[in-house]
C-alpha positions in Angstrom: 75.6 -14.1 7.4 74.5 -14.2 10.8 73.5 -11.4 13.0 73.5 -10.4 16.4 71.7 -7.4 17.9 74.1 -6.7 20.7 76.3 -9.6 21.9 74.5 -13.1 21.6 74.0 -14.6 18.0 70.7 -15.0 16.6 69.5 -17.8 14.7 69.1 -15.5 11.0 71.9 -17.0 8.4 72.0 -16.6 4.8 74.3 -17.6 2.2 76.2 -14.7 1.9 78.5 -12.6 3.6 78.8 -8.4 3.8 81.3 -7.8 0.6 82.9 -11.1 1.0 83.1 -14.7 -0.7 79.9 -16.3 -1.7 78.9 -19.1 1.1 80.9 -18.3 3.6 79.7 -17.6 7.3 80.5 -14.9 9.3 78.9 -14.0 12.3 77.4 -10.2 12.7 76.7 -7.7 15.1 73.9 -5.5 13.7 71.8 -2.2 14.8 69.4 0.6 12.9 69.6 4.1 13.2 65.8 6.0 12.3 64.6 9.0 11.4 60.9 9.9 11.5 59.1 13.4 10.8 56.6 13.3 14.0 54.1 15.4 12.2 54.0 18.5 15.0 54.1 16.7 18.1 53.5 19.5 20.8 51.9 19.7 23.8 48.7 21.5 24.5 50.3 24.5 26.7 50.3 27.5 25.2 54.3 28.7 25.4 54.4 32.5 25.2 57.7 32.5 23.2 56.4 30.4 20.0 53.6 30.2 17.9 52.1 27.4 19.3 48.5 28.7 19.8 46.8 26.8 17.1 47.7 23.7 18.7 45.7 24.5 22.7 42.4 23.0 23.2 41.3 26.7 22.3 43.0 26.9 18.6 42.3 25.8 15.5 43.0 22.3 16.1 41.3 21.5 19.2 44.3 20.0 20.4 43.0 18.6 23.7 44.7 16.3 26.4 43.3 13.4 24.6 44.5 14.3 21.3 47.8 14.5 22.6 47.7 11.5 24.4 46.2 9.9 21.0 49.0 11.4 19.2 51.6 10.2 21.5 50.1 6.4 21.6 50.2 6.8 17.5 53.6 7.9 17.6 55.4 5.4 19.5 53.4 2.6 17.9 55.3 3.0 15.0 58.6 3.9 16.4 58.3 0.8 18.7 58.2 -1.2 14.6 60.7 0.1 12.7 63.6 -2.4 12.2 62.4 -5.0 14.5 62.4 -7.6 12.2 65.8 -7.5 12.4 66.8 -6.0 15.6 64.1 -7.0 18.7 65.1 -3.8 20.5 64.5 -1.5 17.6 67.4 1.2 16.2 69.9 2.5 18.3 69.4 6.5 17.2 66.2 7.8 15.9 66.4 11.4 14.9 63.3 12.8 15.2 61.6 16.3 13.6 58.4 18.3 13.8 58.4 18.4 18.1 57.9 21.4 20.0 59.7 20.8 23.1 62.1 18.5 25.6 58.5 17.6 27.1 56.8 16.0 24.8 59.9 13.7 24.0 60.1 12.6 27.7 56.1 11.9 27.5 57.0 10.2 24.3 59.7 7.6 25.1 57.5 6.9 28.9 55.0 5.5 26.5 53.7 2.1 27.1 54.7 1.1 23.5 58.5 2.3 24.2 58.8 2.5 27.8 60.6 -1.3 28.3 63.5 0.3 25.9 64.2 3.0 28.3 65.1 5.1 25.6 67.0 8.7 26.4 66.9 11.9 24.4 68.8 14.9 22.9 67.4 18.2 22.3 68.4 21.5 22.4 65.3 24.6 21.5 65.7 25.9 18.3 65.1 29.8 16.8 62.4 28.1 14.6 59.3 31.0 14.2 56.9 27.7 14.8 58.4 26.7 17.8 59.6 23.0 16.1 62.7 21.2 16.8 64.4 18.7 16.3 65.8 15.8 18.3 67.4 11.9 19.1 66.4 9.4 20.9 68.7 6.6 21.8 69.2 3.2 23.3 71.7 3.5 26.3 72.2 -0.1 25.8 74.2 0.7 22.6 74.8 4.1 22.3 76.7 6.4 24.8 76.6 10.3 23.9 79.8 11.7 24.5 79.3 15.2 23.2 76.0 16.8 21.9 75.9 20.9 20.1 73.4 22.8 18.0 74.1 24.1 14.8 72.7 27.3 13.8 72.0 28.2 10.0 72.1 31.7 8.9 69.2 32.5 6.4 69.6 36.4 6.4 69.1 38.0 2.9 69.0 41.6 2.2 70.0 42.4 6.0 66.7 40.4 7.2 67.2 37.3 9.0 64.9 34.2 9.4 64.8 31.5 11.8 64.6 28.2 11.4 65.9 24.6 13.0 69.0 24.3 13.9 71.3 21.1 13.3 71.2 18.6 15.6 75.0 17.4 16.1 75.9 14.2 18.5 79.0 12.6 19.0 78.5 8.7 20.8 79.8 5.5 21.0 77.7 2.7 18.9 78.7 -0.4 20.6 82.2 1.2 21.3 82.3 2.4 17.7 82.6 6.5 17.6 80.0 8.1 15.6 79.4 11.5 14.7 75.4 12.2 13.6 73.6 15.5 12.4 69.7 15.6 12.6 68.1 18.5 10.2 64.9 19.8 9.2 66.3 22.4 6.6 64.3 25.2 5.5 60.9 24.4 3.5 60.2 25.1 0.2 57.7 27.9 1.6 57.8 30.7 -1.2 58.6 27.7 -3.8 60.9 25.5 -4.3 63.4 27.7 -7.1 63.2 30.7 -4.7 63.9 28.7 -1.3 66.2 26.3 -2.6 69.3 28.5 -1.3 68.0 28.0 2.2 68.3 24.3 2.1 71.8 24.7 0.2 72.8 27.0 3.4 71.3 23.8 5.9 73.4 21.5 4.0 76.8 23.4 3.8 76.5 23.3 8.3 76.4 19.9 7.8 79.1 19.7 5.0 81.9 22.1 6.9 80.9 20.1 10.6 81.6 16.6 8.3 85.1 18.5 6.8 86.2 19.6 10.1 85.6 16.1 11.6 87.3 14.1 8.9 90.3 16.7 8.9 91.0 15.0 12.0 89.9 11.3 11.7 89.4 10.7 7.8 88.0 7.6 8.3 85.2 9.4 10.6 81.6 7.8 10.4 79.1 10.2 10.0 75.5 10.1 9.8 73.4 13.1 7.7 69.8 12.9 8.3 66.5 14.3 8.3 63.4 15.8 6.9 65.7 17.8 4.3 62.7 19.3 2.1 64.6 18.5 -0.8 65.0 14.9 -2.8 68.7 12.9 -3.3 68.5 14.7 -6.6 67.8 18.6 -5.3 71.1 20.4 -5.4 71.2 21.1 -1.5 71.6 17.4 -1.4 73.3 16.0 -4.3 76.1 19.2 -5.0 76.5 21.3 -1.4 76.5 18.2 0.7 78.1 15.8 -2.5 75.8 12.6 -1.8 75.9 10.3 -4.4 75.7 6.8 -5.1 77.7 3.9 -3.6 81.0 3.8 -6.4 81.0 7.4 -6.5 80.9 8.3 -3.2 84.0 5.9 -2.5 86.1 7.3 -5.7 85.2 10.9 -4.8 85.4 10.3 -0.7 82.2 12.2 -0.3 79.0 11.0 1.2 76.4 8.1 0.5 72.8 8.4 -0.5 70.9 5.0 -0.5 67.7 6.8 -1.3 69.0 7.8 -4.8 67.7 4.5 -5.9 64.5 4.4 -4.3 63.8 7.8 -5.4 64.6 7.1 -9.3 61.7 4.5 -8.8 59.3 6.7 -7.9 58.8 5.9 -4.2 59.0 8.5 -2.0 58.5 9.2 1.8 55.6 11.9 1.3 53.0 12.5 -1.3 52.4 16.5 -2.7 50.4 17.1 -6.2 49.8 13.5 -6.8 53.3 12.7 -6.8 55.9 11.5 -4.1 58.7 13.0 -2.9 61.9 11.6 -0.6 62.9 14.0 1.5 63.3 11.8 5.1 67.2 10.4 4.2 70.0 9.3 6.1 73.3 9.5 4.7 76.4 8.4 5.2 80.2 8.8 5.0 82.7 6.5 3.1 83.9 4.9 6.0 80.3 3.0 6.0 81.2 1.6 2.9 85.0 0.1 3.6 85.5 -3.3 4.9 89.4 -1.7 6.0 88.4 0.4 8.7 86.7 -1.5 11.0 83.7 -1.0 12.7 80.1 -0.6 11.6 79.2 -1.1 8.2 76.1 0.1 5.7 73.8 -3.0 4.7 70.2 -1.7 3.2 68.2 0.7 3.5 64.3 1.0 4.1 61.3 3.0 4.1 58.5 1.8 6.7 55.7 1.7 5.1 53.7 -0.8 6.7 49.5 -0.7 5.2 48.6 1.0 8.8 51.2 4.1 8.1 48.7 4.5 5.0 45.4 6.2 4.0 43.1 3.1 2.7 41.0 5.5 0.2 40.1 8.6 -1.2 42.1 10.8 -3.2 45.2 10.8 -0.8 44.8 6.8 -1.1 48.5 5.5 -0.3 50.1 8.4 0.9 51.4 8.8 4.6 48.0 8.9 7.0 48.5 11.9 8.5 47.3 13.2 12.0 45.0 15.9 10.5 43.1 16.6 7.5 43.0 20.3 7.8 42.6 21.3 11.0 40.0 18.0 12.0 42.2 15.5 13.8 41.8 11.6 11.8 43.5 10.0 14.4 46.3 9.1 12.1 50.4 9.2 12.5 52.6 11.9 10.6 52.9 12.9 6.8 56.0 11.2 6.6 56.8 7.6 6.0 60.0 7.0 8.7 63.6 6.0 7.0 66.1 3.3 8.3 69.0 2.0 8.0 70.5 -1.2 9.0 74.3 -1.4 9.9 76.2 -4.7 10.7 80.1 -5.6 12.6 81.9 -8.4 11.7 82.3 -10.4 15.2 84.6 -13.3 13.8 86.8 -13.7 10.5 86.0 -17.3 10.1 82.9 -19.5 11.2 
């Protein structure tokens, strides 16, 4: 297999092809779509209409100028990494969580570490009570947003209603390929996780009745599900109101693809909580990924980036994501989150 990141082929062939015959060449387009928890990225200003105050030079965190600046150097560090090995000019789409504003994503993507990518954004302010949001970035190079809405979820119980993040919902062109995407950060598990779960099961039935509505039209629609879910592949939210499963399943059932089930079954996770790992940073997929007869982009693998810098070298939190604070006392690290990716790959030529 040999891939290309846009047009021109790179010199990266194995002996093997994407669900074909054993040795034979074929030559490859391929791309990475991201998500990363950003571990409340917000400015220093104090906004009036959120509850943003602990995060001003005057609030509990001391969040100066230069903490910010730190923060947003951290930041794009690793976003600058993920899936270069593979793809020089990193993914296509990163959904992003945890920011406060459309500000500190344009002071994001103008960082030195990201600013040769000229990267663009989506971002619409969200009824969250903290003042977070969610967001995309994207390469312009490969992806051209044709259509972009927020998705509210309705958390009212007993006649009193909550805020929280809305979906993110994009429609673009990858590479003249139409994908539809939905970036979340559903409702925590705040109260515990039996008493919340409902929340995250309203989150995930937006997503499910935007995916139904699309694939009414074009069955074969591509979508993308992602973000900081606050549940695992295996929390009902996930698993039964969205219906992601595994690979043969998912095909059989036309529902959508998890490839963190796996991962998740073997213990590794994306963030650590009572000495033991959850996954709750996933990307998933409809069917369409997962045919060779439709055309178009493809699922290949999945990853976690992980790399020995994302991760605290000792103490009791040794291994687990290094985070940006330890309490309120900034440690100069990135998020709480490991970031998710996936690769996905075009078939250029039939024969080679």
């Amino acid at each position: 297999m040999r891939f290309t990141p846009s047009a021109a082929i790179i010199g990266c062939s194995l002996l093997f092809s994407f669900h074909g015959a054993f040795a034979q060449k074929k030559d490859y387009q391929i791309n990475a779509i991201a998500f990363y928890n950003l571990e409340n990225l917000f400015d220093t200003v104090d906004d009036p209409e959120k509850i943003d105050e602990e995060f001003t030079p005057t609030g509990s965190y001391h969040y100066t100028p230069a903490i910010y600046a730190q923060k947003l150097h951290n930041m794009a560090t690793v976003l600058s990494q993920i899936a270069t090995e593979k793809v020089p000019d990193g993914p296509a789409l990163i959904g992003v969580a945890e920011i406060e504003n459309a500000k500190v994503l344009q002071d994001l993507i103008a960082q030195p570490e990201l600013k040769d990518r000229k990267l663009r954004y989506v971002h619409f302010e969200s009824p969250d009570v903290r003042g977070i949001d969610v967001g995309m970035l994207y390469n312009p190079r490969y992806f051209k947003v044709l259509q972009a809405e927020s998705l509210p979820i309705d958390i009212t119980e007993n006649g009193r209603k909550e805020y929280t993040r809305d979906i993110l919902y994009v429609a673009g062109l990858l590479n003249g390929d139409t994908l539809h995407v939905m970036v979340g950060h559903w409702p925590s598990r705040r109260g515990g996780e039996a008493a919340s779960k409902w929340k995250r099961e309203k989150a995930a039935s937006v997503c499910k009745t935007k995916a139904d509505k699309i694939r009414a039209v074009n069955p074969d629609a591509r979508i993308v599900v992602m973000g900081d879910l606050n549940d695992d592949p295996i929390s009902p939210s996930v698993a039964v109101t969205l219906g992601a499963t595994d690979r043969e399943t998912a095909i059989k059932k036309n529902s959508f693809f998890n490839p963190w089930i796996a991962y998740y079954k073997k213990g590794i996770g994306t963030l650590g909580y009572n000495d033991s790992w959850n996954l709750f940073d996933q990307i998933m997929l409809s069917p369409a990924f997962l045919k060779d007869d439709t055309g178009g982009w493809n699922f290949y693998k999945a990853e976690i980036f992980n790399k020995s810098f994302l991760r605290s070298q000792f103490g009791q939190y040794k291994g687990y994501p290094h985070r940006s604070f330890s309490g309120s006392t900034w440690i100069n690290g990135y998020s709480d989150h490991f970031p998710t990716y996936i690769y996905l790959i075009r078939q250029i030529n039939k024969e080679s």
